[in-house]
Backbone bond lengths (Angstrom), bond angles and torsions (degrees), N, CA, C in turn:
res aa  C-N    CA-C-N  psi(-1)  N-CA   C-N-CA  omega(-1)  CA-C   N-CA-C  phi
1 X - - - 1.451 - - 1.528 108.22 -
2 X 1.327 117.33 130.70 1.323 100.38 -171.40 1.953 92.81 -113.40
3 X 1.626 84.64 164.13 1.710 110.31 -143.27 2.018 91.39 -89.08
4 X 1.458 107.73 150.02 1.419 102.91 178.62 1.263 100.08 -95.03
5 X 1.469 100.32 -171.95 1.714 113.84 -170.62 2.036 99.76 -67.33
6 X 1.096 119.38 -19.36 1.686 107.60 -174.66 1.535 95.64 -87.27
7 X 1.260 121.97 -49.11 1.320 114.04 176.61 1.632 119.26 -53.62
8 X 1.380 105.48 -27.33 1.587 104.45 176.35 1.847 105.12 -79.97
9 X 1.192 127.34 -36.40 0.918 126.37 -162.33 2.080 93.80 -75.96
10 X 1.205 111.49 -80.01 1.557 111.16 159.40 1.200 103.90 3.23
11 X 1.469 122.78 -92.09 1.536 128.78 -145.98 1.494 103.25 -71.51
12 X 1.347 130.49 2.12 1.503 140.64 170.42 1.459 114.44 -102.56
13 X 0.995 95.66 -10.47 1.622 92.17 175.64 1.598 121.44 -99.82
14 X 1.567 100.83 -25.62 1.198 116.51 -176.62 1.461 131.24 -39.93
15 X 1.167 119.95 106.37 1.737 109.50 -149.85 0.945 145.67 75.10
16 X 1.765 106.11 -7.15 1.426 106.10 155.39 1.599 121.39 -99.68
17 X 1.471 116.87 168.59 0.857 120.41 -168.60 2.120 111.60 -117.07
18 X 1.264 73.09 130.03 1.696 85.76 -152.04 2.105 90.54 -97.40
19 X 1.679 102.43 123.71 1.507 106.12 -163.22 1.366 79.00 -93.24
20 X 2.095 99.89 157.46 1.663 115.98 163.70 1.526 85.57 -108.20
21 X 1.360 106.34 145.93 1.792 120.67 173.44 1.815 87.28 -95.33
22 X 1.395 123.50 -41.42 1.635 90.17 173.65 1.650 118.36 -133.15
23 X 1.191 137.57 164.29 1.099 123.51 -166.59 1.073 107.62 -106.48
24 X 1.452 117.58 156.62 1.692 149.74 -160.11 1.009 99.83 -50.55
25 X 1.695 136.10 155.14 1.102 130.03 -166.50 1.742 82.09 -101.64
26 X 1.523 132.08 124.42 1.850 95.19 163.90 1.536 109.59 -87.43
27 X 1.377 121.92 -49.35 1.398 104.76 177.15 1.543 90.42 -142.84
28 X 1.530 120.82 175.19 1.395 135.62 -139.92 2.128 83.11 -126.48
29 X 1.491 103.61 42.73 2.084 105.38 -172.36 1.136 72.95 -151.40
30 X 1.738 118.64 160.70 1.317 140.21 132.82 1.598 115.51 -64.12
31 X 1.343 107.91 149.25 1.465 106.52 162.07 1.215 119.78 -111.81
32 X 1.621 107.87 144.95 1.357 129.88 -162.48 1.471 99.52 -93.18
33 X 1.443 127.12 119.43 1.338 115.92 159.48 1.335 107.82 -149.03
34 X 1.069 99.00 143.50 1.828 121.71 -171.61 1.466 99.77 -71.94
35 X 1.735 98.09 91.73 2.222 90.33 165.15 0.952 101.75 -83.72
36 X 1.765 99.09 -177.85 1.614 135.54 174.34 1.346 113.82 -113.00
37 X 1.531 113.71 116.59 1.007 115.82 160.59 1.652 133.49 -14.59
38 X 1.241 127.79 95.79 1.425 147.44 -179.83 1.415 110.13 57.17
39 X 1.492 118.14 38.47 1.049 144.30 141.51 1.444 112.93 -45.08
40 X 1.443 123.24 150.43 1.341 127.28 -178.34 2.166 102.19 -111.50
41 X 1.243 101.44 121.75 1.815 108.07 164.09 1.501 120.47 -100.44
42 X 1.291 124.81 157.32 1.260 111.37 153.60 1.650 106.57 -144.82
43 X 1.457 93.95 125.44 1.209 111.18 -159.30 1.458 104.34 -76.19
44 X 1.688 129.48 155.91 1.329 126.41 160.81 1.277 97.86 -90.54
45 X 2.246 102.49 129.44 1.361 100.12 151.11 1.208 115.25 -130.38
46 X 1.719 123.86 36.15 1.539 119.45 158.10 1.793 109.78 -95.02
47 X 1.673 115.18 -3.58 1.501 119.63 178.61 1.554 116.79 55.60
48 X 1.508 99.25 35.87 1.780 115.29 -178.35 1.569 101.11 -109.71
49 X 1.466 122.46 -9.29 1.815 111.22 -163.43 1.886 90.62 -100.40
50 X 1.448 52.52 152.57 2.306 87.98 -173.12 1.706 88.82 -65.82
51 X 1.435 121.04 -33.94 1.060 121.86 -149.74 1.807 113.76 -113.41
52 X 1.220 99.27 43.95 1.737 113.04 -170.85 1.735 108.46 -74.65
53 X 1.113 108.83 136.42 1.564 106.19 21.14 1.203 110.80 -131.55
54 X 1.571 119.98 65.79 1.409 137.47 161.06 1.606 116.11 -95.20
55 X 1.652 95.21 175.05 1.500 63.87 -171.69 2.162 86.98 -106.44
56 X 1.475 110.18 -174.20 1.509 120.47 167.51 1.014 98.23 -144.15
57 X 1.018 139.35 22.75 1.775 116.95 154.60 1.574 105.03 121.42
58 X 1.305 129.81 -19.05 1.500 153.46 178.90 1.430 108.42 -38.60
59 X 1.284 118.59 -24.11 1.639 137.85 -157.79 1.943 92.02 -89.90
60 X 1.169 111.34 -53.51 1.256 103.47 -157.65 1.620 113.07 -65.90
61 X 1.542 93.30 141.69 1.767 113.63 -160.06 1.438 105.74 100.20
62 X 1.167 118.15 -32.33 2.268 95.84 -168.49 1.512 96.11 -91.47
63 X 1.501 127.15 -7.04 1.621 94.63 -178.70 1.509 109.45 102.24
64 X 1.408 112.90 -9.60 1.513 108.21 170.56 1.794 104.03 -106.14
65 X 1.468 105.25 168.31 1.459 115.15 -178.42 1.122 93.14 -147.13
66 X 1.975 100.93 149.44 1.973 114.83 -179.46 1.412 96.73 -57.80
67 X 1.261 135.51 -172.86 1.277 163.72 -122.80 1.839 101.54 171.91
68 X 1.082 112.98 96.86 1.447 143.32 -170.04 1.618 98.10 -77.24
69 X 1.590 122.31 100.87 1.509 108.69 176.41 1.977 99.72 -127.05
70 X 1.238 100.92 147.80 1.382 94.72 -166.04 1.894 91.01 -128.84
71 X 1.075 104.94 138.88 1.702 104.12 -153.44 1.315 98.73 -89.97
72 X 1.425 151.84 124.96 0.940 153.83 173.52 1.461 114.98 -56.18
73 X 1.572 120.66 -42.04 1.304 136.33 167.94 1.544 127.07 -136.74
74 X 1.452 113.24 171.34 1.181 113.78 -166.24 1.959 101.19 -85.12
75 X 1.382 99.64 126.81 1.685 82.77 -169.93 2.107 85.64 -175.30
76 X 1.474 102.10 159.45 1.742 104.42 164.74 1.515 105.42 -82.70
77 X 1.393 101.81 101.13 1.520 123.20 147.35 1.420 125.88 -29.79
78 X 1.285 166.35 138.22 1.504 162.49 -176.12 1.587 88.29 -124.70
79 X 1.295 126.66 103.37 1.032 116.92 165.39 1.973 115.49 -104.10
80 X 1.071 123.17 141.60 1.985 124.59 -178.53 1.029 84.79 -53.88
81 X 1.640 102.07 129.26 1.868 118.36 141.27 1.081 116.58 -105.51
82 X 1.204 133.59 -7.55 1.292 126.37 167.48 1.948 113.24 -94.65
83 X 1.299 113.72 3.89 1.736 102.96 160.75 1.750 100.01 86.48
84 X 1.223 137.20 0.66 1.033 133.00 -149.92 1.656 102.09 -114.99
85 X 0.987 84.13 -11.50 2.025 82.44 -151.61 2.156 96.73 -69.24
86 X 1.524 68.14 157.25 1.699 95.59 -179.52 1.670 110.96 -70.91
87 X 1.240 93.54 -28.61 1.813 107.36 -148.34 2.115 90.37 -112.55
88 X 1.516 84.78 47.42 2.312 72.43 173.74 1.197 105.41 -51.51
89 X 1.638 102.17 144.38 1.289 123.07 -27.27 1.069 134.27 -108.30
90 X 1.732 107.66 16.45 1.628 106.03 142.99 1.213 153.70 -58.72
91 X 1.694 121.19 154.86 1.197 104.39 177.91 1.630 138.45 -64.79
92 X 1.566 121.07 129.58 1.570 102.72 -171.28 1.572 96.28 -95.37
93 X 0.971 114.98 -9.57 2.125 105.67 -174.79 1.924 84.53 116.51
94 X 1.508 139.34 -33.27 1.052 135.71 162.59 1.677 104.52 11.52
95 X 1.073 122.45 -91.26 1.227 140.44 -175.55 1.759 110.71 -9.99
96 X 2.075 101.91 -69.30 1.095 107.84 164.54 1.960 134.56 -24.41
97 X 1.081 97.55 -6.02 1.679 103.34 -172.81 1.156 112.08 -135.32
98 X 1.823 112.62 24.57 1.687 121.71 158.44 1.487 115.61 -88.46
């Protein structure tokens, strides 16, 4: 039986790891979340996790890695949802200029 173009493409990809040059927009807002004092985060910065804006594992294969932020104090965090920001992995206003 011969194989179509998705099956050819599939069986070529298999194990490799396919890079994003930029990351997903997830939403065009910062997110607000209430840390814990010297608590450990890890931020999503390929904008692929279900679970933003942390990361779950969504990253592996494109070449991006979470962004490790550990909160100095207990306070609402602004973390980038749109992937842009200057200030990882807070929000810089970035967004504003999508």
């Amino acid at each position: 039986m011969a194989k179509n173009s998705a099956d050819i493409v599939r069986d070529a990809l298999v194990g490799k790891e396919i890079h994003m040059s930029e990351p997903v927009v997830a939403q065009t807002s910062p997110y607000g979340v209430e840390v814990e004092a010297r608590q450990d985060y890890w931020w999503c910065a390929c904008g692929k996790s279900d679970d933003q804006p942390f990361c779950d594992g969504s990253h592996r294969g494109t070449g991006f890695s979470p962004v490790q932020y550990t909160a100095e104090k207990s306070e609402t965090f602004w973390f980038c949802g749109c992937k842009k920001t200057g200030d990882v992995p807070q929000c810089d206003g970035s967004h504003n200029k999508l």
